[in-house]
C-alpha positions in Angstrom: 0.0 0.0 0.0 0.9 3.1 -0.6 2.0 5.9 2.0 0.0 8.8 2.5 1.1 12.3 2.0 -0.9 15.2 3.0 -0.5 17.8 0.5 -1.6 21.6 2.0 -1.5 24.1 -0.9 -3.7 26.7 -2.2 -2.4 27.3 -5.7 -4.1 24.5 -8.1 -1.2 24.5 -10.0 1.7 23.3 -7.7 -1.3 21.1 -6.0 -1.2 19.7 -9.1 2.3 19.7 -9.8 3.7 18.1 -6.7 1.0 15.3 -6.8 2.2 14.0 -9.9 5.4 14.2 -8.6 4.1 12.5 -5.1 2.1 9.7 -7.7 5.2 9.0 -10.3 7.3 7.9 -7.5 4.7 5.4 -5.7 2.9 7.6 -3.1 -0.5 8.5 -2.6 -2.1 11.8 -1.7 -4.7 13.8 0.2 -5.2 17.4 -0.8 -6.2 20.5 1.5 -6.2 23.6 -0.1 -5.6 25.8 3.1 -4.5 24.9 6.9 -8.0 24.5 8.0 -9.2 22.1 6.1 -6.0 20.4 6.7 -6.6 20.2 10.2 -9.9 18.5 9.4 -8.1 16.1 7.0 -5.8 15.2 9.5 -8.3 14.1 11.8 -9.6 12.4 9.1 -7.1 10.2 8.3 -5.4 10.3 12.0 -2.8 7.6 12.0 -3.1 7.3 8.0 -0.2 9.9 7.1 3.0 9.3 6.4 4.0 12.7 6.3 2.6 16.4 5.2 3.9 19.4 2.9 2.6 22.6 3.0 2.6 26.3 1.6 3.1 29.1 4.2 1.0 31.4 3.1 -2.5 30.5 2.2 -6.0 32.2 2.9 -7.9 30.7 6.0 -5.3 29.7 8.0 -1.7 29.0 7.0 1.0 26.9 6.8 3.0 27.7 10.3 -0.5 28.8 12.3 -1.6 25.0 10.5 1.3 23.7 12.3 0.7 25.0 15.8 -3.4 24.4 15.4 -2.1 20.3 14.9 0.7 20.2 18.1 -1.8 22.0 20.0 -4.3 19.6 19.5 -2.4 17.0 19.6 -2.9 15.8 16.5 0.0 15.9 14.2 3.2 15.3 16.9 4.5 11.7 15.0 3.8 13.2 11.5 6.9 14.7 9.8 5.9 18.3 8.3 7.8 19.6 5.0 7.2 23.5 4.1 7.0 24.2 0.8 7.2 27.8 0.3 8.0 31.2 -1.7 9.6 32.6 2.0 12.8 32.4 3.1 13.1 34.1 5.8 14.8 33.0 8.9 12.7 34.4 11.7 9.6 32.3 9.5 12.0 29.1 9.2 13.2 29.0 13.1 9.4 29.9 14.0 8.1 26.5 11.7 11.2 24.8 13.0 9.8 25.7 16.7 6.3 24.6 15.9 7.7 21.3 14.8 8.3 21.6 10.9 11.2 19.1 9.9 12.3 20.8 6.8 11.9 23.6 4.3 11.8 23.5 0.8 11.9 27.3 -1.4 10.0 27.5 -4.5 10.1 27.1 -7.2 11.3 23.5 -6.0 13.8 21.3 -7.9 11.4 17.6 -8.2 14.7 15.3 -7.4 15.7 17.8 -4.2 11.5 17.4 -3.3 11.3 13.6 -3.3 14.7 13.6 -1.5 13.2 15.5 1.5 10.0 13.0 1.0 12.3 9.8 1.1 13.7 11.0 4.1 10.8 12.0 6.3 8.2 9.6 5.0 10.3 6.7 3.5 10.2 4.8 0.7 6.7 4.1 -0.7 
């Protein structure tokens, strides 16, 4: 079976883009479009995820205030989190780093760095 990525994005376009990536090299995916309903498909498919990339900034809630909302709850604490983002900057890396991101990824992303980072925290599929 294949593992289970959570994939938080609100551009259709790298949604898109990452899940064939996500799909070529064995994985599956669930798809949230901002870091509300990704708390809601978290608790959906609690102790289904292998891991979970998301954007920063998104409408609704984003990626780092996503984050906090899922160790606060106690939801997310064994789930790797990958941000996948147009920001760089440091005070927004240490503050996902804090909240319990495990790595950071600047877009435009290259696919073979991507699926590196998604070997690593997720395993193979």
């Amino acid at each position: 079976m294949a593992k289970k990525i959570l994939l938080v994005e609100d551009s259709n376009t790298v949604r898109q883009q990452v899940g064939i990536l996500l799909s070529a090299a064995g994985y599956s995916t669930v798809e949230a479009d901002n870091g509300r309903d990704a708390v809601a498909a978290v608790t959906a498919h609690k102790g289904d995820l292998a891991m979970i990339i998301a954007d920063v900034n998104m409408p609704v809630m984003n990626g780092i205030d996503m984050l906090q909302s899922l160790r606060d709850k106690n939801l997310a604490s064994a789930i790797p989190v990958l941000m996948l983002t147009t920001e760089g900057q440091p005070e927004l890396i240490e503050k996902a780093r804090k909240a319990g991101a495990k790595g950071w990824i600047i877009k435009p992303f290259k696919p073979d760095l991507l699926l590196a980072a998604v070997r690593k925290l997720a395993g193979e599929p």
